[in-house]
C-alpha positions in Angstrom: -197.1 66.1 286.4 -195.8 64.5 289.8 -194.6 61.3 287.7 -192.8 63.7 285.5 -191.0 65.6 288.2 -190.3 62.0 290.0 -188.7 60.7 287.1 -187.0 64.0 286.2 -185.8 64.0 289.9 -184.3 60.4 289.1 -182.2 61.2 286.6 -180.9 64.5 287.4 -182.7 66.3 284.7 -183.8 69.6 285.8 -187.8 69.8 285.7 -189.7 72.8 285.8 -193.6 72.1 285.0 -196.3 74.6 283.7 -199.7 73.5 283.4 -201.5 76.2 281.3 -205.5 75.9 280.4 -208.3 77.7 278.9 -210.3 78.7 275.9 -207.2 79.9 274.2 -204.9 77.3 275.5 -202.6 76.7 272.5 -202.3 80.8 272.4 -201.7 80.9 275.6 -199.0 78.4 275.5 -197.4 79.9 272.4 -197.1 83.3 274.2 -195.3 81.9 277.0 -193.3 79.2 275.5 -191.7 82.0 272.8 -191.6 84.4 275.6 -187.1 84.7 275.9 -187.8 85.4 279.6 -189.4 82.0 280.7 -186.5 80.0 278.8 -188.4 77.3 277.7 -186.0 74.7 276.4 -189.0 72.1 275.1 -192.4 71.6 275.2 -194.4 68.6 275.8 -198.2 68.4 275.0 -200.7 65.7 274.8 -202.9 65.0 272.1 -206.4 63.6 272.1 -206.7 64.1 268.5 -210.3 64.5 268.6 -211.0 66.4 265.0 -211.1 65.0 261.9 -209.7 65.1 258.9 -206.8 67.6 259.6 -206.5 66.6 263.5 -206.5 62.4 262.6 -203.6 62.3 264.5 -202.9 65.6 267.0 -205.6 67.9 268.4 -206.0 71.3 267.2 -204.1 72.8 270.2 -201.5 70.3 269.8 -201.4 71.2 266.1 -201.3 75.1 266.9 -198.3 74.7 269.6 -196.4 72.5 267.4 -196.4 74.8 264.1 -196.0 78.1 266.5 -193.7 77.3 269.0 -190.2 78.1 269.1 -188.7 75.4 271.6 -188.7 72.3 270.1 -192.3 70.6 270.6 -193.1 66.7 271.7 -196.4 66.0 271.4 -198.0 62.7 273.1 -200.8 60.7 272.1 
């Protein structure tokens, strides 16, 4: 998250990070991604993409985030 924020820094892009974990985690980030008082503008999630066959290529919490969110969702492998 410290790269992130360096790099945001760099280029004058206003950074805010969240790191948000647990059993529910793609709930969890969901709630407070669609939540109009955090104004979340995008949401970046990695991917291990673990499961197969449906989750070849994201994980199942990077699946969930990217079908529920509002904000516009990247995810990274």
């Amino acid at each position: 998250m410290s790269v992130a924020e360096k790099k945001a820094e760099r280029n004058k892009v206003k950074f805010e990070g969240v790191v948000i974990g647990g059993h529910s985690s793609g709930t969890d980030l969901t709630t407070f991604a669609n939540n109009p008082a955090n104004r979340i503008d995008q949401v970046f999630i990695g991917s291990r993409g673990m499961g197969f066959p449906k989750e070849l290529f994201f994980g199942t919490t990077s699946n969930f985030v990217l079908h529920k969110a509002k904000a516009p969702v990247t995810v990274v492998k």
